[in-house]
BASE-228985 format. One record per residue (C-alpha): residue number from 1; x, y negated, z negated. Coordinates in steps of 0.1 Angstrom, whole numbers, plus 5000, padded with zeros to 4 digits. Layout:
% BASE-228985
KOLPA/NUM/X/Y/Z
...
***
This chain:
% BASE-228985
KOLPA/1/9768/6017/7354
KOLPA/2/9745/5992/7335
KOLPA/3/9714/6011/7355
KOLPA/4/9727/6041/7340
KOLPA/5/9730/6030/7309
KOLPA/6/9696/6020/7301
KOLPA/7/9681/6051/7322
KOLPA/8/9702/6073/7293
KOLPA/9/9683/6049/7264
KOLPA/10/9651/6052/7278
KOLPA/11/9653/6086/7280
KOLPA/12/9669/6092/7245
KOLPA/13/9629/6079/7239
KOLPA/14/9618/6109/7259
KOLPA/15/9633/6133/7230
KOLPA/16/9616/6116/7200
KOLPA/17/9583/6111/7221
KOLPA/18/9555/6139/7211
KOLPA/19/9525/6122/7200
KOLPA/20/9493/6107/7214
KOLPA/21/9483/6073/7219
KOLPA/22/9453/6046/7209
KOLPA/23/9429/6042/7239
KOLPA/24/9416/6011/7254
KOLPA/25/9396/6006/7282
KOLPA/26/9385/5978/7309
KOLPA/27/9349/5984/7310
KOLPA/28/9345/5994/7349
KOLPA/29/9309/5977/7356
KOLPA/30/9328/5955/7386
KOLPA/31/9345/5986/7399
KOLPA/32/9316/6010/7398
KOLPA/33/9292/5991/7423
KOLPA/34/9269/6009/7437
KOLPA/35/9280/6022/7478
KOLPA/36/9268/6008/7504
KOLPA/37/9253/6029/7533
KOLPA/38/9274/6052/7552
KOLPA/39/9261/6036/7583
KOLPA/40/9280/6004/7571
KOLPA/41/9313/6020/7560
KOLPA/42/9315/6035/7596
KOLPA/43/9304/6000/7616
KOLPA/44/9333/5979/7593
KOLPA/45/9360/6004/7600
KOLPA/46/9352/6003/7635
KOLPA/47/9352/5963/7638
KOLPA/48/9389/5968/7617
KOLPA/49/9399/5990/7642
KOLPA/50/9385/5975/7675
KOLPA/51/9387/5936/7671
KOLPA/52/9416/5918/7690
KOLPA/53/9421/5896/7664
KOLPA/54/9415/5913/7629
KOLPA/55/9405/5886/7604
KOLPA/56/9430/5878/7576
KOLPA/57/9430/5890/7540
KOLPA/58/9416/5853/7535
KOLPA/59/9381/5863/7556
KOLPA/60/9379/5894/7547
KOLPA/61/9382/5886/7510
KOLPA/62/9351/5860/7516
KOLPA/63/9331/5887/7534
KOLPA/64/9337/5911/7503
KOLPA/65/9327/5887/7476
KOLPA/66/9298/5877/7497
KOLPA/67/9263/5883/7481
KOLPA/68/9251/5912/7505
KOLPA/69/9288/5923/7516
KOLPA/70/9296/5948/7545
KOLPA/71/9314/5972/7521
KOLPA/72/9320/5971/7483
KOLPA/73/9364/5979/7488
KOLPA/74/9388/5975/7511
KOLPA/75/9422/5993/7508
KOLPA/76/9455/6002/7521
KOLPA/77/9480/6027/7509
KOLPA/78/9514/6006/7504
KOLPA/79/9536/6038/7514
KOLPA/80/9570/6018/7529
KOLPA/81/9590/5994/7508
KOLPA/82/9591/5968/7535
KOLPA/83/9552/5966/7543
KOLPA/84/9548/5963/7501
KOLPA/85/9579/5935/7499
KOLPA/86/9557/5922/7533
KOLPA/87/9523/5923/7515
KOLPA/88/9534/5905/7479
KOLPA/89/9551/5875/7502
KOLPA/90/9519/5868/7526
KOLPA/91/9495/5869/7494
KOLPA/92/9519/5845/7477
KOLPA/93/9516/5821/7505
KOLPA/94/9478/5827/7509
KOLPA/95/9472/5817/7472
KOLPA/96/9447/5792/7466
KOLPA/97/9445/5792/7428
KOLPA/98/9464/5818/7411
KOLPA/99/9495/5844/7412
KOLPA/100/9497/5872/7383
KOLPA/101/9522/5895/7381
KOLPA/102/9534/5921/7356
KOLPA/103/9557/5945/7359
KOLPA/104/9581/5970/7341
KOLPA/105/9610/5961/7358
KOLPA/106/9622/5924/7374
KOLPA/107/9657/5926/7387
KOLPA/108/9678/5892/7395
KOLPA/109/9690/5908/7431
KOLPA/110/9682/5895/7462
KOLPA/111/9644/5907/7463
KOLPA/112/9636/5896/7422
KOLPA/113/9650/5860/7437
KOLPA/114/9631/5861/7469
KOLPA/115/9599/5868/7457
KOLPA/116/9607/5841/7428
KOLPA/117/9614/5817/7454
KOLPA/118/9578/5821/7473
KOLPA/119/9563/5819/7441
KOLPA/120/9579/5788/7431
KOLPA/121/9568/5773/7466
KOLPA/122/9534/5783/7457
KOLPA/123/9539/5765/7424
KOLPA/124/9546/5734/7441
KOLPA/125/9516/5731/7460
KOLPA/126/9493/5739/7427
KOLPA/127/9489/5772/7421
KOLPA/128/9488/5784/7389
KOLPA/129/9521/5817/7387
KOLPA/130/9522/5840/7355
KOLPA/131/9550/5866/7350
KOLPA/132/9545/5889/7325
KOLPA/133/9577/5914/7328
KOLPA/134/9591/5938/7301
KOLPA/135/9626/5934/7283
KOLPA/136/9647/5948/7284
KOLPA/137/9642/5965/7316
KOLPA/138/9636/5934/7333
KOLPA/139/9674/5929/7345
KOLPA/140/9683/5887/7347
KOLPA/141/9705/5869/7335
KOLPA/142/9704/5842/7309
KOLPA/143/9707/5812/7328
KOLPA/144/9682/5826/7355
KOLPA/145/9657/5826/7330
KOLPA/146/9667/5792/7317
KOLPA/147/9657/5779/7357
KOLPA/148/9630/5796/7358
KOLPA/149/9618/5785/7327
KOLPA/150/9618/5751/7338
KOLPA/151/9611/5752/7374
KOLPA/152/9578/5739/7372
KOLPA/153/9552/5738/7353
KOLPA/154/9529/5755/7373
KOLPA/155/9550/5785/7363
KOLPA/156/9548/5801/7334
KOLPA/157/9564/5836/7322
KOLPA/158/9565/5861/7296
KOLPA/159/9584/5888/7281
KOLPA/160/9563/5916/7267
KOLPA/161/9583/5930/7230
KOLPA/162/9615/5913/7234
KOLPA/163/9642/5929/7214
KOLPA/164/9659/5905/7190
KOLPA/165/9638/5882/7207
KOLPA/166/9664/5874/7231
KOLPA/167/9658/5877/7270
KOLPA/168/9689/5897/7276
KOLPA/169/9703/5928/7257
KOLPA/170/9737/5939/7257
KOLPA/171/9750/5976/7255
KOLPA/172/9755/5972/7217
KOLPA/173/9723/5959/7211
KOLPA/174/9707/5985/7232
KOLPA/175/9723/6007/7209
KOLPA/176/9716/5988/7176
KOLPA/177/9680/5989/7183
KOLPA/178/9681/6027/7181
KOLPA/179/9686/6027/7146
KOLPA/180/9675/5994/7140
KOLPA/181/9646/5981/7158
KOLPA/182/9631/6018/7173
KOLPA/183/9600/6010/7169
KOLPA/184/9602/5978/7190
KOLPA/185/9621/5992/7216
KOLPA/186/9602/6020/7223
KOLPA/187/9570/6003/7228
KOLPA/188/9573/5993/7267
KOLPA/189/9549/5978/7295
KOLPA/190/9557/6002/7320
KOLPA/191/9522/5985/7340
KOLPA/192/9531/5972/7374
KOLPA/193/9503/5945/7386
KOLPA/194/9501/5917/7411
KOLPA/195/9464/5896/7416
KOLPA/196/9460/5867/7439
KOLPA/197/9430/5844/7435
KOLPA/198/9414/5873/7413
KOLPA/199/9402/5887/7442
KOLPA/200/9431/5905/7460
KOLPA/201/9456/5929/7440
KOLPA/202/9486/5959/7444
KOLPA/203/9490/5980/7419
KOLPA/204/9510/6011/7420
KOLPA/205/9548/6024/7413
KOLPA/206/9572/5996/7425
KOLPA/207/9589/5969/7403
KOLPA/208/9606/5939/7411
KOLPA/209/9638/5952/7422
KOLPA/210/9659/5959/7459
KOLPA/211/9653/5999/7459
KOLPA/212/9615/5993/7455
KOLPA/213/9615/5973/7490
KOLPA/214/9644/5991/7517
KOLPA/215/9669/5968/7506
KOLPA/216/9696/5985/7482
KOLPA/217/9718/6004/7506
KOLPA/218/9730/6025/7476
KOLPA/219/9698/6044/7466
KOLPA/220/9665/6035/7478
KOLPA/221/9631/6045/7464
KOLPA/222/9604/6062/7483
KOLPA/223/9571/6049/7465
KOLPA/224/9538/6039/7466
KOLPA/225/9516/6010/7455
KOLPA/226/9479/6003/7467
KOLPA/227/9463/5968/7481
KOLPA/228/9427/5968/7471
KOLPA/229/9400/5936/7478
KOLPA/230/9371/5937/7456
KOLPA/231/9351/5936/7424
KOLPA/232/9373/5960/7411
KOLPA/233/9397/5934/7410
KOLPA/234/9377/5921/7378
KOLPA/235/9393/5942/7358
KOLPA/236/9425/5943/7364
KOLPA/237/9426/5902/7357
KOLPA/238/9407/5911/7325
KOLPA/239/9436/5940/7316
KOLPA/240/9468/5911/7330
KOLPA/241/9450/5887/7306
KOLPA/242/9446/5911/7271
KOLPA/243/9483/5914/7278
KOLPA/244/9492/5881/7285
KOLPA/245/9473/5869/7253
KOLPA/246/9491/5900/7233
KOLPA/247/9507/5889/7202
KOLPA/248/9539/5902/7214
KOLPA/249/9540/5885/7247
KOLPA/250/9567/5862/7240
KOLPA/251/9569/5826/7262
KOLPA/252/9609/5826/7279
KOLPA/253/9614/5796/7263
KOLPA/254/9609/5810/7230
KOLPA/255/9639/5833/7231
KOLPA/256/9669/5822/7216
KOLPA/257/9692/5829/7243
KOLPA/258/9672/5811/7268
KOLPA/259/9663/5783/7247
KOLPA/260/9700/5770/7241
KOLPA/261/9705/5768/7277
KOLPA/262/9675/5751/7289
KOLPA/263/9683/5719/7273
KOLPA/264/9714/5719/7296
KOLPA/265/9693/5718/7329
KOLPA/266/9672/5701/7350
KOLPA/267/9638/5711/7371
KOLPA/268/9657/5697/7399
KOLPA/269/9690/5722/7390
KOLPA/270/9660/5749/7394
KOLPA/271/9649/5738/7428
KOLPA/272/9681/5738/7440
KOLPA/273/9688/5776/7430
KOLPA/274/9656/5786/7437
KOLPA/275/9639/5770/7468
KOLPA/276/9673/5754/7490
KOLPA/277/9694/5783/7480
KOLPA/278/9700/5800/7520
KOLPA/279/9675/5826/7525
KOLPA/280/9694/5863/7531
KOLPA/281/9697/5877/7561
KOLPA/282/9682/5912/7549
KOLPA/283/9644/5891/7545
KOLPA/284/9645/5874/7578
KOLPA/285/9619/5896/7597
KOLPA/286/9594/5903/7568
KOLPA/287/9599/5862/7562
KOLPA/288/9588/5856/7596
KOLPA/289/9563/5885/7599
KOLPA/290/9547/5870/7562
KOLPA/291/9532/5841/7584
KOLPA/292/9527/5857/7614
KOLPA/293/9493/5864/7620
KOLPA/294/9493/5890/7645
KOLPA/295/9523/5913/7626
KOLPA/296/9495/5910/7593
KOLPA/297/9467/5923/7612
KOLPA/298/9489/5952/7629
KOLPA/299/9507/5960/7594
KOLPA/300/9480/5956/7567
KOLPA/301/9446/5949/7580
KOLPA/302/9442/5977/7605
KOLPA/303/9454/6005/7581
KOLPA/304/9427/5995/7555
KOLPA/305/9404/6020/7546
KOLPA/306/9367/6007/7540
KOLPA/307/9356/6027/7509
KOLPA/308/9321/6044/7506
KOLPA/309/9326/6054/7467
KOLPA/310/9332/6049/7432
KOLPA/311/9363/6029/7418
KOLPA/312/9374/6022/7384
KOLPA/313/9404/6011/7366
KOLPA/314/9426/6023/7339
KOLPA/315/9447/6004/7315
KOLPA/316/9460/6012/7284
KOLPA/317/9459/5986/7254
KOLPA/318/9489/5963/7251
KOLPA/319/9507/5973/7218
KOLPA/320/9499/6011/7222
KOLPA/321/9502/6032/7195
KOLPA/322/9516/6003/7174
KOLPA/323/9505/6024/7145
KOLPA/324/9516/6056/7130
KOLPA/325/9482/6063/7123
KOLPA/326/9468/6058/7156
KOLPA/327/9464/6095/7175
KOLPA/328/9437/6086/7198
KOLPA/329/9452/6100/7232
KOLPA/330/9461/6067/7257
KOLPA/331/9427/6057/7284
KOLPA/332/9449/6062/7312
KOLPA/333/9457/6098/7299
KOLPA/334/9423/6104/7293
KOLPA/335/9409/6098/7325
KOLPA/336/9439/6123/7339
KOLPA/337/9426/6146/7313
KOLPA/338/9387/6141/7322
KOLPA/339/9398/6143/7362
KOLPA/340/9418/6172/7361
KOLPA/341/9395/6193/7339
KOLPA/342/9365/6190/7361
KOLPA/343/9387/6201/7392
KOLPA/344/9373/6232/7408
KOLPA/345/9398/6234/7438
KOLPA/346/9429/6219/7440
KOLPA/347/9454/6195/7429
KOLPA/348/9482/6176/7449
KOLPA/349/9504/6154/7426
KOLPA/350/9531/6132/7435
KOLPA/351/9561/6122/7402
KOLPA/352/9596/6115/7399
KOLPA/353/9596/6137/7371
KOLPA/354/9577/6165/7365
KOLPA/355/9576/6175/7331
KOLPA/356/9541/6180/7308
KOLPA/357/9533/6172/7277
KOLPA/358/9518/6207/7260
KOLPA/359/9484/6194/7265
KOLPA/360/9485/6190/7297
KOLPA/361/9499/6228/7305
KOLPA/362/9469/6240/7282
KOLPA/363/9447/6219/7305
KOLPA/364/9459/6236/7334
KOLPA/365/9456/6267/7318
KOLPA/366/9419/6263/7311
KOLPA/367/9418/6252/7348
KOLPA/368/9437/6280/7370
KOLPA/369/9413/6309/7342
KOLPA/370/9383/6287/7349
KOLPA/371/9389/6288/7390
KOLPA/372/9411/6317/7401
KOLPA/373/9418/6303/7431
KOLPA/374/9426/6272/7421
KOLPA/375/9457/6257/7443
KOLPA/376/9482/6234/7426
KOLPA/377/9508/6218/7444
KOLPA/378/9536/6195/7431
KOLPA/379/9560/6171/7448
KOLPA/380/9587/6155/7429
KOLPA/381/9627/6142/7431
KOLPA/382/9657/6174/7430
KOLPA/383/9686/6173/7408
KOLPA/384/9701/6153/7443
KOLPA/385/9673/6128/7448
KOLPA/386/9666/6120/7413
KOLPA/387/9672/6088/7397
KOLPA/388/9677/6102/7360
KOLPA/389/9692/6134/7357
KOLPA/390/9684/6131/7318
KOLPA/391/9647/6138/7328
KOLPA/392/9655/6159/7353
KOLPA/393/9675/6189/7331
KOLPA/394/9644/6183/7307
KOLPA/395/9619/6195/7334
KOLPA/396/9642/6221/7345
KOLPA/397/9625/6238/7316
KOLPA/398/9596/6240/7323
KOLPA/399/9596/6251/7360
KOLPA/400/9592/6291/7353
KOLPA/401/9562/6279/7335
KOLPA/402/9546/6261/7363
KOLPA/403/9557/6284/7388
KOLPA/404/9550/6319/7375
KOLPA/405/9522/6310/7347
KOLPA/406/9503/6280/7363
KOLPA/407/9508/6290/7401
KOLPA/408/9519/6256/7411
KOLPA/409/9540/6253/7443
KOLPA/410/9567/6228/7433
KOLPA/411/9588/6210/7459
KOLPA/412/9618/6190/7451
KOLPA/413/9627/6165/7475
KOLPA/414/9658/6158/7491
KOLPA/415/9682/6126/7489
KOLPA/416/9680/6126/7529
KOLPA/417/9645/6135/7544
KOLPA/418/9639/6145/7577
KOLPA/419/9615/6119/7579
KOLPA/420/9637/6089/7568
KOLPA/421/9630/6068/7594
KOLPA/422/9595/6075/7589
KOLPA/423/9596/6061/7556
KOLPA/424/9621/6039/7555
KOLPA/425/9617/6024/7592
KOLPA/426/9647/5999/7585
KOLPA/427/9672/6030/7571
KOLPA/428/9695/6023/7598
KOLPA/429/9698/5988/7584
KOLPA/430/9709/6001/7548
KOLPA/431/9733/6024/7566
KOLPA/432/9751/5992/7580
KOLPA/433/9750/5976/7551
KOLPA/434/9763/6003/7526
KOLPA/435/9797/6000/7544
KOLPA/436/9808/6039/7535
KOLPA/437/9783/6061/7553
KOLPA/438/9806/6095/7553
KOLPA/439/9813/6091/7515
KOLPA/440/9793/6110/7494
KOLPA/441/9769/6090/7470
KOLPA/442/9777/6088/7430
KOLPA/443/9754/6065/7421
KOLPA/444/9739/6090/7401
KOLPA/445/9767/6104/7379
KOLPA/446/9768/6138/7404
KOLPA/447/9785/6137/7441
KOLPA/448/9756/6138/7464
KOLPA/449/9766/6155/7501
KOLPA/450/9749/6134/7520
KOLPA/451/9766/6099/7541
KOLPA/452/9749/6066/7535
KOLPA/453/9717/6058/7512
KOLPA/454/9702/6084/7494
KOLPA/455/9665/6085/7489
KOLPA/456/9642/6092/7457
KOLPA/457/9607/6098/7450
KOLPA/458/9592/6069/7426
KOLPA/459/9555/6078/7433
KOLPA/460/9534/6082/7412
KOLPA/461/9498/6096/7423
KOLPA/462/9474/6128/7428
KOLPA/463/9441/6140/7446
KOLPA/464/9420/6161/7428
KOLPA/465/9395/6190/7453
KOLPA/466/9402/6162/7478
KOLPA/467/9375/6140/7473
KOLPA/468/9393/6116/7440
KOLPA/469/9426/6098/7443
KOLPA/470/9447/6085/7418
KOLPA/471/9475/6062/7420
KOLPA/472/9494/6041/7392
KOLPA/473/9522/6039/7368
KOLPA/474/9518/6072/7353
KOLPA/475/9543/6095/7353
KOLPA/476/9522/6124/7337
KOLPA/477/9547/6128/7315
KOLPA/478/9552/6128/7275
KOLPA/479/9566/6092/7275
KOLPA/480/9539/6079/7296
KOLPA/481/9510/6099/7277
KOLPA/482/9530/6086/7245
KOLPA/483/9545/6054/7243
KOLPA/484/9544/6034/7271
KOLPA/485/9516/6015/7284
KOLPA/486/9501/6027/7318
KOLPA/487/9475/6018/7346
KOLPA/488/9458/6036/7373
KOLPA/489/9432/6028/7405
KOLPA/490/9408/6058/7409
KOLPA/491/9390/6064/7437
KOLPA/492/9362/6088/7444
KOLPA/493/9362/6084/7484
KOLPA/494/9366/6113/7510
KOLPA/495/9386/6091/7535
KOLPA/496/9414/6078/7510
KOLPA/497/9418/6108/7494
KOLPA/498/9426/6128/7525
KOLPA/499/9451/6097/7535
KOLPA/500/9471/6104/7503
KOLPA/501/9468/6141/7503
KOLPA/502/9483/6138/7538
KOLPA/503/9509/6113/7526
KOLPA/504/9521/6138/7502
KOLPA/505/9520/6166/7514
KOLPA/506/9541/6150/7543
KOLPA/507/9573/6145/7520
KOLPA/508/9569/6184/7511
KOLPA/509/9574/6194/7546
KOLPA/510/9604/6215/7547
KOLPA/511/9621/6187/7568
KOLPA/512/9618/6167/7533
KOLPA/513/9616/6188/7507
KOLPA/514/9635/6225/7495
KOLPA/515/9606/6249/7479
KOLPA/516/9614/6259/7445
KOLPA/517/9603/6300/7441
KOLPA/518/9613/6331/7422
KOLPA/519/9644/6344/7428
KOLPA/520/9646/6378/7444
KOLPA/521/9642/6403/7421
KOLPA/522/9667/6427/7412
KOLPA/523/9654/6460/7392
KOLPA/524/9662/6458/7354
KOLPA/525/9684/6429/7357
KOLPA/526/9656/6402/7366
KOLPA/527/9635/6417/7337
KOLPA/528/9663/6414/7310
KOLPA/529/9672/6379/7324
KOLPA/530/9633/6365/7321
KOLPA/531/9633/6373/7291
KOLPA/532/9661/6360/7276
KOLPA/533/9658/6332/7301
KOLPA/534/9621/6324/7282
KOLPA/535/9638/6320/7253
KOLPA/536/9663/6297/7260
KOLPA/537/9641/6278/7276
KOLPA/538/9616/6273/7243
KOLPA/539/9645/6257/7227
KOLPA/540/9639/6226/7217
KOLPA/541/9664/6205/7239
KOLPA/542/9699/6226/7251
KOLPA/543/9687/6257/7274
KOLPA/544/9718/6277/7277
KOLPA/545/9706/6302/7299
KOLPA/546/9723/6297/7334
KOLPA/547/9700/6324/7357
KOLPA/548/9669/6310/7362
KOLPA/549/9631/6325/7368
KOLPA/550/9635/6303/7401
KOLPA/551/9657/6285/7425
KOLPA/552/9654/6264/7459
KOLPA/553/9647/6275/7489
KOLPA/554/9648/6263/7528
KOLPA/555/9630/6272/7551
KOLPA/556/9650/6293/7583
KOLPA/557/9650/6280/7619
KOLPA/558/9624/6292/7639
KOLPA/559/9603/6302/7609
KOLPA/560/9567/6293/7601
KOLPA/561/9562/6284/7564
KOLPA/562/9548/6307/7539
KOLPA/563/9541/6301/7501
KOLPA/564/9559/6320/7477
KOLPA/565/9535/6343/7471
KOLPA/566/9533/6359/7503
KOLPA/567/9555/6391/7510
KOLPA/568/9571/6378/7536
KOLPA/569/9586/6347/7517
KOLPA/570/9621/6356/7517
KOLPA/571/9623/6368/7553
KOLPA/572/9611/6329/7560
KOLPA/573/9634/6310/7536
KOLPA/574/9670/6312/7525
KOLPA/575/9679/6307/7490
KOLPA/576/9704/6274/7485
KOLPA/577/9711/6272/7449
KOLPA/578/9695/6256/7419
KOLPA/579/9713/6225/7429
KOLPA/580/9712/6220/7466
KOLPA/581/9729/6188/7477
KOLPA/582/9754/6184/7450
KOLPA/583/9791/6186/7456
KOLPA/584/9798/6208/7426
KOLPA/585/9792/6248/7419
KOLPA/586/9766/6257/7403
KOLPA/587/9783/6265/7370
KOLPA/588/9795/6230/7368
KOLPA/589/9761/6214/7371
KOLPA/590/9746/6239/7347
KOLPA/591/9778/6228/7321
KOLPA/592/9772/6191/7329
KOLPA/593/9736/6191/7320
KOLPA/594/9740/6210/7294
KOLPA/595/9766/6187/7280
KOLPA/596/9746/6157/7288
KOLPA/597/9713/6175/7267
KOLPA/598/9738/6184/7244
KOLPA/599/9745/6146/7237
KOLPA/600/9714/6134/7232
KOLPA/601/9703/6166/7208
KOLPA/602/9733/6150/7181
KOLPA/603/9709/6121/7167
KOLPA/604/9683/6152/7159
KOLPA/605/9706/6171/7142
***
């Protein structure tokens, strides 16, 4: 209920956020290296793939920072929670120097404490650990902090714009700094970052929290984070440390409610919680696969992909638009902008939420007159999979937008993919441990018909006429062009864009995924409808109008798919609601979110 909670005040945010954003920039000279030969790209991803014993991140780090190195980049796509959980704990224990992190979101469950714990160990042995994490996102308790505060003092952490400068907000605070303190709580690091050594980093989607990693047996994210070696790397410790130094980065210890109780513990208390504390169950193989050298090489080295391209990184400035006068549009929404706008082919994007800013519809606009045949295809969470059902009956509006103006061919994934075990390998494993599989899910305020753990899309990502891939923080929506701060890794490389495209497109096979299409038209009726369904739908926040331009479709046994477009669409697919998956008619949803819009329209009126 807390989850929910919060999700409903960040998304009050959504409806007051319409402006642009001030732009800052890492410069990009590391990142934009020249390419090596061809010829070289194609010997090192055969010695990847061939050797018996693959080197370690350690060797191949050294071979990439070497004066005449083999390749500029290495990388691997981070595409199941376990391999990502598996990635951050290996690094941590490779350390040598340094541990960064920042991140939107650091829960105190079982995977915020795990992670904690290796980084504590790393602390011990002299390396140097910064936490940056937002608040009040950033879900720990008081007297957590007050451990970790003091654990050691190799550690040090951060809270980026505390509100009330207190480490923890309650309910009524949340609320109070609506009308109170707006302006500070709607100013959020939303950047998700993690550099070892400053030469080895993931960035991406995931926080610090159980459904980032296979381990909440309630709802479970499927997401995507990148693990990149090389100069490129530059930059992103140049971005951690403008945010780090930021004005409003705020020491723990600093905060009042932190600070009362830290003069009540020891170091030694903090050892105890931290580092003897039993290690759960639910970690023990990625604990022992983290220092096994052979499961490293099988699960992270072999995948990488040796780059033969351009790479640069976005970040936004910390304290984004922290001026009413600042309308500079953000750096990490420019570059979407300047990508997007010289696409000539297609587009394949990847968001939990899949609403525009006005902007960005114009810009695809400009794009589909420009190039005819352009092809835009879009892959994000259904009303069943979705984490935030606020969001959700926003983008609802725009869909006959997309669909009939703009072309795109928008799939809405399900809570239960075909391809579960494909992306969650250990699903069988939150099964077990959710204790009710035949009882629909409620986690998010709607009966979901499925039994056991229902899945989510959290990715956030796009290729661009298959030759430029993007993955970050970016939702490429309002709030993300607006207020919060953002990152991105863009990559101009052949090979790594055709990897993501592929990874995509996989989750909007119709084993995964219902198509959303026009509904079959009915003389007269479907005219009159459209148009009063346009209407309602250029209201500014309730849309009243219960038939829609489109509705979900899946795709008949036996059948071959088709895109909507194609005569033969609805002898292929069968129509199953705006709402497929939920436990409720159709006219009950449509009421619910209604009332739910209707809520948060009262503090406009």
């Amino acid at each position: 209920m807390r989850s929910f909670f919060r999700s409903v005040i960040a998304n009050l945010l959504v409806v007051f956020c319409a402006h642009a954003a001030p732009a800052f920039a890492a410069d990009g000279a590391d990142g934009d290296r020249s390419p090596v030969a061809d010829s070289r790209i194609v010997e090192f991803r055969k010695q990847l793939a061939a050797e018996a014993n693959p080197p370690g991140f350690r060797s191949i780090s050294d071979r990439i920072y070497a004066p005449d190195p083999p390749v500029p980049h290495v990388v691997h796509l981070l595409e199941i929670g376990d391999d990502a959980l598996l990635a951050r704990i290996h690094l941590i224990r490779q350390a040598r120097k340094s541990v960064y992190v920042q991140t939107f979101i650091w829960s105190g469950d079982e995977s915020g404490r795990y992670l904690f714990r290796e980084l504590l160990l790393a602390a011990r042995r002299g390396v140097k650990v910064k936490l940056l994490l937002d608040q009040p996102w950033s879900n720990i308790d008081t007297w957590s902090s007050a451990y970790a505060a003091i654990a050691s003092p190799n550690v040090e952490i951060k809270f980026y714009n505390p509100l009330f400068e207190q480490s923890q907000s309650s309910k009524l605070e949340m609320v109070g700094a609506v009308f109170l303190s707006f302006k500070t709580l709607n100013r959020r690091m939303h950047n998700k970052l993690f550099v070892v050594d400053d030469e080895i980093a993931i960035t991406g989607g995931r926080n610090v929290e159980d459904k980032y990693f296979d381990r909440d047996p309630g709802y479970t994210f499927r997401d995507r984070d990148i693990l990149i070696v090389g100069p490129v790397v530059k930059d992103m410790v140049r971005s951690f440390h403008s945010y780090w130094d930021f004005e409003r980065s705020v020491p723990i210890e600093a905060l009042g409610d932190v600070k009362k109780k830290i003069g009540q513990l020891s170091s030694d208390d903090a050892i105890v919680k931290f580092v003897e504390a039993p290690l759960n169950p639910i970690f023990k193989d990625v604990d022992e696969d983290a220092s096994d050298p052979a499961a490293i090489a099988e699960r992270l080295i072999r995948p990488m992909i040796a780059v033969n391209g351009r790479i640069s990184f976005y970040s936004d400035a910390p304290g984004k638009r922290e001026s009413s006068e600042d309308t500079e549009i953000s750096t990490t929404s420019t570059g979407i902008a300047e990508i997007v706008a010289e696409a000539s082919k297609s587009v394949v994007i990847q968001t939990p939420y899949l609403i525009f800013r006005g902007e960005a519809l114009r810009l695809m606009k400009k794009v589909r007159k420009k190039h005819p045949d352009f092809h835009a295809i879009a892959v994000t969470n259904s009303l069943a999979s979705t984490d935030n059902i606020v969001v959700y009956s926003l983008a609802m509006k725009q869909r006959k937008r997309l669909v009939k103006d703009l072309k795109f061919h928008v799939f809405e994934f399900k809570p239960l993919p075909g391809d579960v075990l494909k992306m969650i390998p250990r699903y069988r494993s939150l099964i077990a441990a959710n204790g009710k599989p035949d009882e629909p899910m409620v986690d998010n305020e709607l009966p979901v018909n499925i039994g056991g753990t229902r899945i989510g899309l959290h990715s956030k990502s796009f290729v661009v006429d298959d030759r430029i891939a993007w993955i970050g923080s970016h939702n490429f929506d309002p709030r993300s062009a607006a207020f919060n701060t953002e990152l991105a890794l863009v990559i101009w490389d052949e090979a790594v864009a055709a990897a993501l495209k592929r990874n995509i497109l996989r989750d909007a096979e119709a084993q995964n995924s219902w198509v959303v299409a026009p509904r079959k038209k009915i003389p007269l009726i479907s005219h009159f409808s459209g148009f009063v369904g346009s209407l309602s739908q250029r209201m500014p926040v309730l849309d009243i109008w219960p038939f829609r331009y489109t509705t979900n479709y899946e795709l008949r046994e036996g059948k071959t798919a088709l895109p909507y477009s194609d005569p033969g669409f609805h002898d292929h697919y069968e129509s199953v609601g705006d709402f497929p998956g939920i436990n409720l008619s159709p006219k009950t949803v449509q009421t619910y979110l209604i009332g739910v819009m209707g809520g948060f329209a009262v503090p406009l009126m």
